[in-house]
C-alpha positions, -999 to +999 in steps of 0.1 A: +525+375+617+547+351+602+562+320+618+587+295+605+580+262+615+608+252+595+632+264+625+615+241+649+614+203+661+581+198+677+569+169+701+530+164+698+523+143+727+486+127+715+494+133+681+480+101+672+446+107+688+416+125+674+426+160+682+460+155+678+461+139+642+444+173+630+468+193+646+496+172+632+479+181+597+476+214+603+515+220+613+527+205+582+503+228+562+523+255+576+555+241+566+566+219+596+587+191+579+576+155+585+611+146+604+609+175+627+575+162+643+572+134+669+545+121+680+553+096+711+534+067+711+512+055+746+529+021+743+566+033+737+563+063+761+541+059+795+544+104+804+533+099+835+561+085+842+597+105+845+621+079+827+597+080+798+592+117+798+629+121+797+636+094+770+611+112+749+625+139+750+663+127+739+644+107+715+626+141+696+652+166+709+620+191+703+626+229+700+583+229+710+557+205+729+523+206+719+511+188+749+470+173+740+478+138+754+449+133+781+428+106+794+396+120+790+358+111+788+320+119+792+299+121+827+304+082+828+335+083+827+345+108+848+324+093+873+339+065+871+380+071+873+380+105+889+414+098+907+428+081+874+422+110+853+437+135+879+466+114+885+470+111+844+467+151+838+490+158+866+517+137+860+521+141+827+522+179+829+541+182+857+572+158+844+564+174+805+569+208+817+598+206+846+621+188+821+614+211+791+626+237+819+654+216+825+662+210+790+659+245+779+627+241+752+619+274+734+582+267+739+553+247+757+521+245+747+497+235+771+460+225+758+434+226+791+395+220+789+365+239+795+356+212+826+383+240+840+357+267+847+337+274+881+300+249+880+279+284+877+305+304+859+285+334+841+277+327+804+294+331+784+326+319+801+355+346+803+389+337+808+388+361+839+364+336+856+384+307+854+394+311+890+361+325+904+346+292+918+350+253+920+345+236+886+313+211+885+318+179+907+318+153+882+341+172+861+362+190+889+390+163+892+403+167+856+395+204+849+415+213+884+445+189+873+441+207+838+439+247+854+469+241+879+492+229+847+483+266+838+496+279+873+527+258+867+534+272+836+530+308+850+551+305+875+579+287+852+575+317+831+583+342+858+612+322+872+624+302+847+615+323+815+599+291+798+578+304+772+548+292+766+510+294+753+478+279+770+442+271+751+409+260+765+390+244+742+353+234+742+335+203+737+355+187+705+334+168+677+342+159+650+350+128+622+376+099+640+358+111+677+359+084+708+328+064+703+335+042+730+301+038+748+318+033+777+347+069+776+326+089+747+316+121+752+278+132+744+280+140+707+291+107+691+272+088+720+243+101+706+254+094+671+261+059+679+224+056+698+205+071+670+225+053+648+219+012+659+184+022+672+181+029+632+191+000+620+176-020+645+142-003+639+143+005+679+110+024+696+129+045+718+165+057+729+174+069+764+193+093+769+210+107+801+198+136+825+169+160+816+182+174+790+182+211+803+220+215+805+235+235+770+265+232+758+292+250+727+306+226+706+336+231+686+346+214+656+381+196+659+401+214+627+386+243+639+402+236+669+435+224+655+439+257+640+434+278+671+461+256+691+486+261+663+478+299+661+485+298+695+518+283+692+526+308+663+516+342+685+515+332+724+545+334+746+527+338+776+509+311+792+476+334+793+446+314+791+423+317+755+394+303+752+386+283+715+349+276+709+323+290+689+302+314+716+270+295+706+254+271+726+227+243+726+207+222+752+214+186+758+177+181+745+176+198+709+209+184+706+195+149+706+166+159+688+189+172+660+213+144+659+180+121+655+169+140+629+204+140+609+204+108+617+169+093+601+158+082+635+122+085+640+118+071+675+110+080+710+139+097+731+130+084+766+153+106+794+166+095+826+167+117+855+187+099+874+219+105+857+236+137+864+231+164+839+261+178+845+272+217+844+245+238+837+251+254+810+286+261+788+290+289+762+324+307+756+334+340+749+360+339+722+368+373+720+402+370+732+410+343+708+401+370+677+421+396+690+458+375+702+454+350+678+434+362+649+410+331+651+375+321+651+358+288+646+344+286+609+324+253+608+286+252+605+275+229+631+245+212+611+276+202+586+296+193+616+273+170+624+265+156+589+304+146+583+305+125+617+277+111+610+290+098+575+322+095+592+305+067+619+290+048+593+320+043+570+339+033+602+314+013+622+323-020+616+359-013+623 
């Protein structure tokens, strides 16, 4: 199938951000010129705000929204600003969408999250579950703001006739990830543990939970891709899942990343921190067949390049 991206004007909201940069990358690979993408800016544009969502769009005039922009995080996180982060999702989807009805956009693309899916969904996760249960508690505020964005853009398609596509990604890693300590999500928290325990020649690390829970990862260009194939092929807002349909526990994970890392200490975990959904693992079948895509990155060199990546930005 052949798209020309050359016909378009596309707004990337969180095209700046780590996901979003590669996704930028990919869309001018397939031809989309650099004037005809936008990426709005957190300080020019607030989206969850109407005025701002409207002045963005006279300001792109976009044919196409890619919409990644999210305020997102780990267990910690979540915990922490569960109201914030389901305000955040909902208003910016809600005033993205409504006025790219209003204006008449050609397409929407909405990117949601695994933290969508019911707490003991059956493994692996098919997009025919998604409404079979109550996502996991600590989780639950985002993923439900996230899977009623999806509702929204069903119903906008039935009544409206506003095309668009919808992804649901798995956990993202990746070069340029959040390694916040306080918003990061477990992969480059772990990186950035093992990591200064190194070089400080530390005994032992702690680490959060029991370490039972599993989950997919997902590289983020292999991700990129799938949200631009989607873009290419989807006009209907039916949920695809993007991962990798392999999983790991928390506790090889941090065994591994230790390893990759050169750190030969202790790992000492805490039980009293939430270990969050059991387990995560995606079928990607449906991604293959709509969008001919599958996930191509080793994980083991996953790891390796943000791992290199962290240490040729860690003092920045």
């Amino acid at each position: 199938m052949t798209f020309d991206w050359r016909a378009e004007r596309v707004a990337v909201t969180g095209g700046a951000g780590f996901l979003g940069q590669r996704v930028c990358h990919v869309l001018a690979e397939r031809g989309l010129p650099a004037e005809q993408m936008f990426v709005p800016r957190q300080r020019d544009y607030d989206l969850t705000e109407l005025a701002a969502v409207e002045r963005m769009y006279d300001d792109a005039r976009p044919t196409m929204v890619i919409h990644l922009a999210a305020q997102v995080g780990g267990i910690g996180a979540n915990r922490l600003h569960p109201g914030r982060f389901f305000y955040a999702s909902m208003a910016m989807g809600l005033h993205l969408i409504e006025t790219a009805r209003i204006r008449g956009l050609r397409k929407f693309v909405q990117v949601g999250t695994v933290c969508a899916y019911p707490k003991f969904a059956p493994v692996p996760f098919k997009e025919s579950d998604l409404w079979n249960g109550y996502p996991e508690e600590t989780n639950a505020p985002y993923g439900v703001a996230k899977k009623a964005l999806f509702v929204m853009l069903d119903a906008y398609r039935r009544e409206y006739g506003l095309a668009s596509a919808a992804v649901l990604p798995v956990n993202l890693y990746g070069p340029g990830d959040n390694f916040d300590p306080e918003s990061s999500h477990v992969i480059p928290a772990l990186i950035r543990k093992c990591e200064d325990a190194r070089l400080a020649d530390a005994p032992s690390i702690s680490a959060w939970g029991t370490g039972s829970a599993s989950r997919e990862f997902l590289y983020v260009d292999d991700a990129a891709r799938g949200i631009v194939a989607a873009a290419e092929r989807m006009d209907e807002p039916d949920p695809i899942n993007l991962g990798t349909g392999q999983e790991i526990s928390i506790r090889d994970l941090t065994y591994l990343i230790a390893k990759l890392c050169g750190y030969r200490g202790e790992v000492a975990w805490d039980p009293s921190k939430p270990d969050g959904q059991p387990r995560r693992c995606l079928d990607t079948a449906k991604a293959e067949k709509l969008l001919g895509w599958r996930a191509v990155e080793p994980f083991e060199e996953g790891l390796k390049n943000t791992i290199q990546w962290w240490r040729d930005h860690r003092k920045s």
